[in-house]
C-alpha positions in Angstrom: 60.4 140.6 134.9 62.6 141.5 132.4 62.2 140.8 128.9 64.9 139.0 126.2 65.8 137.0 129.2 66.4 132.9 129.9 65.8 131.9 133.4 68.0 129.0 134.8 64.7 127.9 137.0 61.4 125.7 137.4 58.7 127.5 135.4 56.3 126.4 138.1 58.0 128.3 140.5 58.7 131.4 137.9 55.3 131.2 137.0 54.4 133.1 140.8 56.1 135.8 140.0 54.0 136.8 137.1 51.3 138.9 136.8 47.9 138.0 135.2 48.6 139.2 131.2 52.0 140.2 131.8 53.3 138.4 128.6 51.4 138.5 125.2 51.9 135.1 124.0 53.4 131.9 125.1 54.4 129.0 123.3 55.9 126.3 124.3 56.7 122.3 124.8 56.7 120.4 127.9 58.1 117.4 128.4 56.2 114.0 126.6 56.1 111.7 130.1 57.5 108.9 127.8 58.4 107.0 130.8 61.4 105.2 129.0 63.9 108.5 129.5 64.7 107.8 126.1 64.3 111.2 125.0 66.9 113.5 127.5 70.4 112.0 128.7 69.6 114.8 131.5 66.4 115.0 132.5 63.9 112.1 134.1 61.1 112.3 131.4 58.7 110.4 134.0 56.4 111.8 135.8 54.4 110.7 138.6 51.4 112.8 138.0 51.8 114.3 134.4 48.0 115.7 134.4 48.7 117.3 137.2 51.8 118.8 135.1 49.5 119.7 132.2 46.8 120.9 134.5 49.0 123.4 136.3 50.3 124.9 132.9 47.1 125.0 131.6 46.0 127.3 134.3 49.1 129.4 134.5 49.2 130.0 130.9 45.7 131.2 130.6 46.0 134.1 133.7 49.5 134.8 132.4 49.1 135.0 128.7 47.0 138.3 127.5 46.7 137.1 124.2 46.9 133.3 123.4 48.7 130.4 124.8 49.7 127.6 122.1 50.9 124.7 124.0 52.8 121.4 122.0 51.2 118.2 122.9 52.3 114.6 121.7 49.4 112.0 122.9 51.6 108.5 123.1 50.7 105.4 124.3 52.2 106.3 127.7 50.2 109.6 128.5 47.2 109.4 126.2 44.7 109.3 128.9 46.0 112.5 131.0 45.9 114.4 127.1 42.5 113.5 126.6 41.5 114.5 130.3 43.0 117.9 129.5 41.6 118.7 126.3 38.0 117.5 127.7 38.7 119.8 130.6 39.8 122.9 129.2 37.4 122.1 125.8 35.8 125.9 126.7 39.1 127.2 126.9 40.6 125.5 123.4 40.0 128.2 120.5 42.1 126.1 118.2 43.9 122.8 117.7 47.0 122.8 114.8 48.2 119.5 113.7 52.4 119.2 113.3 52.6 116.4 110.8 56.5 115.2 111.2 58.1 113.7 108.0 60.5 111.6 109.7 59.1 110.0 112.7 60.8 107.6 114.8 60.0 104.1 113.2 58.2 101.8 115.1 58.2 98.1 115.6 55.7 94.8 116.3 52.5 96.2 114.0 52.5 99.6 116.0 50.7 102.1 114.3 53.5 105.0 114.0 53.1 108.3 116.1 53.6 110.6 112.9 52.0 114.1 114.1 51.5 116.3 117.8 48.6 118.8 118.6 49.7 122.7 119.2 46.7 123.8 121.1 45.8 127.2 121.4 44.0 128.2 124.9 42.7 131.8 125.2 42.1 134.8 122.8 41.2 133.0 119.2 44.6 133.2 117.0 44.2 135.8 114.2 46.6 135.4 111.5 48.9 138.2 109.7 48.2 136.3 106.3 45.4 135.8 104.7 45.8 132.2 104.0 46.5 130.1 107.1 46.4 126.7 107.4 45.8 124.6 110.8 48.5 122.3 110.1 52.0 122.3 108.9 54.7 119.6 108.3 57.9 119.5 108.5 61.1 116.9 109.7 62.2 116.0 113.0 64.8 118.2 114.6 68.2 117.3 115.0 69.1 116.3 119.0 71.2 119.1 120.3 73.5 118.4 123.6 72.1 115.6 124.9 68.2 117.1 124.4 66.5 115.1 121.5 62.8 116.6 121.4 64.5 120.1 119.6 61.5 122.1 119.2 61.8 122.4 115.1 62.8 126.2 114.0 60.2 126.4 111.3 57.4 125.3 113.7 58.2 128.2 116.1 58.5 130.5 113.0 55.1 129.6 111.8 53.3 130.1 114.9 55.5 133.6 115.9 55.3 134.7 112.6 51.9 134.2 111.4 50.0 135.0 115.1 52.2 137.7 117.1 53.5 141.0 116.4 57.1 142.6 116.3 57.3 143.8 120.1 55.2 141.6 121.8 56.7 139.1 124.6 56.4 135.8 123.9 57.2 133.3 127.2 58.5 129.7 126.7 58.0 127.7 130.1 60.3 125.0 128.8 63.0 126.7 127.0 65.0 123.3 126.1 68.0 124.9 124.1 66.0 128.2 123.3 64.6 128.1 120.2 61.5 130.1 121.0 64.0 133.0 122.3 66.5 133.1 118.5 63.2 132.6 116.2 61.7 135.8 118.5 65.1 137.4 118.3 65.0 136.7 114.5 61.6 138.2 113.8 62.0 141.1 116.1 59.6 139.7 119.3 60.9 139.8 122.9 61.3 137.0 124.9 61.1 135.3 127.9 62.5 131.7 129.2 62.7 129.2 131.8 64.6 126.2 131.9 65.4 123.5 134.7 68.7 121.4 133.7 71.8 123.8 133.7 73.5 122.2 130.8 70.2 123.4 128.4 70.2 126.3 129.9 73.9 126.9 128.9 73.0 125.3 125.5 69.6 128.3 124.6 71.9 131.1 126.0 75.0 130.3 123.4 71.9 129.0 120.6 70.3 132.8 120.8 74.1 134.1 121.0 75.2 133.0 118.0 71.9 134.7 116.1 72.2 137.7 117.8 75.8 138.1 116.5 74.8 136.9 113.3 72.4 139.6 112.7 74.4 142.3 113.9 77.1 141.3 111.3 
């Protein structure tokens, strides 16, 4: 395994080739199972057994992460139950639940209540933070879709969790790169990454993404 790398493969399958604690941290997003694909113009956001999904990176991020593992969850109507399954089941596991409050959710129609915040939950070691005031929520807007990939993972939610809970040095994994902004905030703040990433086209997309920081800072 070599570090400040993005992998063009299924982290399921990357996921064997890790040793228990080989990375520090992970954090990451998987996909919402939102059934209507209205989220990717490249990816089938519909899974046939999404626990199963959850379940497996669950398990893999506990062996594999030394430190903590703070995994982005949004419970929707279409995958509420498998959520709640896995929170009940890894409840010993759980040492904290943030709350993402989004500004500028996607309206919603017909007297539905509107889906205006995700969990990040934290699985393994308890998060310590490098301030001394740390709150277990933050807000912020919705990302901007990038190459056909709407659910961007917000910079300044991956800057909050990097900065305030890992050091400068330590490997942070994201299973589901998307268009890599786990890798540029890690190249920002001086943390080594590690990525995997299934649709070619988003794969393309984080490699130019952490690119262009990496020749901005060397400016």
């Amino acid at each position: 395994m070599t570090p400040d790398t993005l992998h063009l493969a299924n982290c399921f399958e990357f996921f064997k080739t890790l040793d228990d604690n080989e990375v520090d941290y992970i954090f990451t997003s998987p996909p919402y199972n939102r059934k209507r694909n209205d989220k990717y113009d490249l990816f089938n956001d519909n899974s046939s057994d999404y626990y199963e999904t959850l379940h497996t990176l669950f398990l893999e991020s506990l062996r594999v992460a030394r430190k903590t593992a703070f995994i982005n969850i949004m419970r929707s109507y279409y995958n509420s139950v498998e959520v709640c399954q896995i929170i009940g089941e890894f409840a010993a596991s759980i040492s904290e639940i943030f709350i993402w409050h989004k500004k500028n959710p996607l309206p919603t129609g017909g007297g539905a209540i509107n889906n205006a915040y995700e969990f990040v939950i934290a699985i393994g070691e308890r998060p310590k933070s490098n301030n001394t005031y740390t709150k277990n929520h933050l807000t912020t807007s919705v990302a901007r879709p990038i190459g056909g990939h709407r659910p961007v993972m917000k910079t300044e939610v991956a800057e909050f969790f990097i900065e305030n809970f890992t050091q400068q040095g330590e490997l942070i994994y994201d299973p589901f790169m998307g268009t890599g902004t786990t890798a540029l905030v890690c190249k920002k703040l001086g943390r080594r990454y590690l990525g995997t990433e299934i649709i070619p086209e988003y794969h393309a997309v984080s490699i130019d993404r952490v690119h262009q920081v990496q020749q901005a800072l060397f400016r």
